[in-house]
C-alpha positions in Angstrom: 27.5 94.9 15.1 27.1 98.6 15.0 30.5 100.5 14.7 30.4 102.4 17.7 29.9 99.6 19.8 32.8 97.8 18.0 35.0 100.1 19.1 33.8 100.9 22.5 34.5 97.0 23.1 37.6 97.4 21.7 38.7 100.5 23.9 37.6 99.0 26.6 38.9 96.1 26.5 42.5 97.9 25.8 42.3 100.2 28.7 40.9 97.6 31.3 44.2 95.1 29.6 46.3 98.1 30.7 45.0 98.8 34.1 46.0 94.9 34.9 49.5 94.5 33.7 50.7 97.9 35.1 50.1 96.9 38.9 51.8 93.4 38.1 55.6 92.9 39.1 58.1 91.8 36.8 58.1 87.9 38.8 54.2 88.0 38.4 55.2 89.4 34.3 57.6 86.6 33.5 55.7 84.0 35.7 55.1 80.8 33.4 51.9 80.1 33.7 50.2 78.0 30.9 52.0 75.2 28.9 52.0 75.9 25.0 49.1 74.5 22.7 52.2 73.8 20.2 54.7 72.4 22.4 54.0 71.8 25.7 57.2 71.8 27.0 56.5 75.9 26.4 55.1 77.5 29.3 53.8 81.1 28.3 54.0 83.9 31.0 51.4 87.1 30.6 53.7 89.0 28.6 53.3 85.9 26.1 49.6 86.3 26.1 49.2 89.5 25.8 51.6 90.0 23.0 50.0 87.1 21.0 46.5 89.6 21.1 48.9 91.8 18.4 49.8 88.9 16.8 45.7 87.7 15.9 44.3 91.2 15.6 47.3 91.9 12.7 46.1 89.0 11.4 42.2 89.6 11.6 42.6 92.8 9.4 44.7 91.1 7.2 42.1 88.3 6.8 39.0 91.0 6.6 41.4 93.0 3.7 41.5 89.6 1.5 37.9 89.7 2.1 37.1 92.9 0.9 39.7 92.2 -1.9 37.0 89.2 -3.4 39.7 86.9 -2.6 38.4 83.4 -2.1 39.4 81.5 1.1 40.4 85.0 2.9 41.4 82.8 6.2 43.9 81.3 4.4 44.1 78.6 6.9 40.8 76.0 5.9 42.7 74.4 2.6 45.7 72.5 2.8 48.2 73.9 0.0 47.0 71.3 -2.9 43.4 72.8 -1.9 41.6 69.7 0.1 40.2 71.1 3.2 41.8 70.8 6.2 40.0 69.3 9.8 39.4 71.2 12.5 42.4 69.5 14.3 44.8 70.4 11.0 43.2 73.8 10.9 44.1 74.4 15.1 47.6 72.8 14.9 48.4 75.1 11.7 47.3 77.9 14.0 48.8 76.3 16.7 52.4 76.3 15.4 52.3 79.7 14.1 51.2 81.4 17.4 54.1 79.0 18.8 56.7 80.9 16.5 55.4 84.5 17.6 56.0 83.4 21.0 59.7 81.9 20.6 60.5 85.8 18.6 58.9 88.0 21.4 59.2 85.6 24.3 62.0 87.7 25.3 59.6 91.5 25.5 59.9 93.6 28.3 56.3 95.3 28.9 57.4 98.5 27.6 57.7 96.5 24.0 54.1 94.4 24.2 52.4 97.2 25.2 53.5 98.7 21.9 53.2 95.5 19.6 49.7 95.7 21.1 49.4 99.3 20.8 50.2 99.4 16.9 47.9 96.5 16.0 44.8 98.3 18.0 45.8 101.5 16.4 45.8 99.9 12.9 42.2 98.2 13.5 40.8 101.3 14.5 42.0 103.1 11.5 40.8 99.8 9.9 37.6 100.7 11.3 37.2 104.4 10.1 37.4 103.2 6.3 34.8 100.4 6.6 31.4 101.2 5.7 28.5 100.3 7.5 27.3 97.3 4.8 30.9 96.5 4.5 30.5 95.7 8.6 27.7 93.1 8.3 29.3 91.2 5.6 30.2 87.7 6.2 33.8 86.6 5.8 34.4 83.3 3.9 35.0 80.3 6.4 35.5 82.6 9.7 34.6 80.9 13.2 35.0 83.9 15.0 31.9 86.0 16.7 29.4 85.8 13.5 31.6 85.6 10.7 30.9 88.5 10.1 33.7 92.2 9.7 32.2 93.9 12.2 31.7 90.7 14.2 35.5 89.4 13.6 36.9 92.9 15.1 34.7 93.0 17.8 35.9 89.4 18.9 39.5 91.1 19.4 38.0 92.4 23.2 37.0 89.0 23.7 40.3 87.6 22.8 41.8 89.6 24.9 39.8 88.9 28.4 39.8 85.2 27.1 44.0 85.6 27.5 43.5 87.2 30.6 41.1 84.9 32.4 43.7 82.0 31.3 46.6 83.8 32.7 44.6 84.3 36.6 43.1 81.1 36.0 46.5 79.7 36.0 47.9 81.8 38.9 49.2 85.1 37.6 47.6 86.8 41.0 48.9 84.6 43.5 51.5 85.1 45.1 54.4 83.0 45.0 55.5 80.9 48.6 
């Protein structure tokens, strides 16, 4: 994936995110919507899904660093700690329970204070972006399902992500209106 088109996904993606939550009301804001993959006794409201989108993207340049680094297993989530490899239900849980904990800590986030979490992560991948090279782009990524595997691939899927969130969160009835 080229780098310009990486980050015109990524832009867009941002500014089309934006354009949605600032005509929401707080109700339709802190409307639980979907029940948590962790605990489904968690319902997660739009602030919930949007903030997690900091949480992953942190996490995908931190993942793509360790990769450039030569470190083996850069996802740091396919091994269990004494090194066997972990299914693909061990590897989800894992994820699972650590997405969980970002949502208990920022559950509480006004809009002012995701837009920002949000705001600093896709600042940080586009500055992430500058430094790459174009090779360094196409390279594959030790063990990464997202996109291609590959850098450029991995940040791209960030847009994705977040219009995946978003299609969850209307799916589950953030736009209706409540009776």
């Amino acid at each position: 994936m080229k780098r310009v088109d990486i980050e015109t996904r990524l832009n867009k993606s941002r500014n089309e995110l934006l354009e949605n939550l600032v005509v929401l009301s707080d109700e339709q804001l802190r409307r639980p919507l979907t029940p948590s993959e962790h605990n489904p006794d968690n319902f997660w409201n739009v602030l919930d899904h949007v903030g997690h989108l900091a949480l992953i993207e942190t996490n995908f340049v931190a993942i793509i660093r360790r990769h450039l680094e030569g470190r083996r297993n850069p996802v740091n989530l396919l091994t269990q700690p004494d090194g066997t490899p972990r299914s693909r239900e061990q590897f989800m849980a894992s994820v699972h329970a650590w997405t969980e904990e970002y949502h208990q800590a920022h559950h509480e986030d006004s809009l002012s204070q995701v837009v920002s979490l949000t705001a600093l992560a896709r600042g940080n991948t586009l500055a992430f972006l500058s430094e790459l090279t174009d090779e360094q782009l196409e390279e594959k990524v030790e063990g990464a399902p997202w996109a291609d595997g590959s850098v450029g691939g991995m940040l791209g899927a960030n847009a994705d992500h977040a219009n995946m969130h978003w299609h969850w969160a209307t799916e589950a009835g953030l736009l209706k209106s409540r009776e």
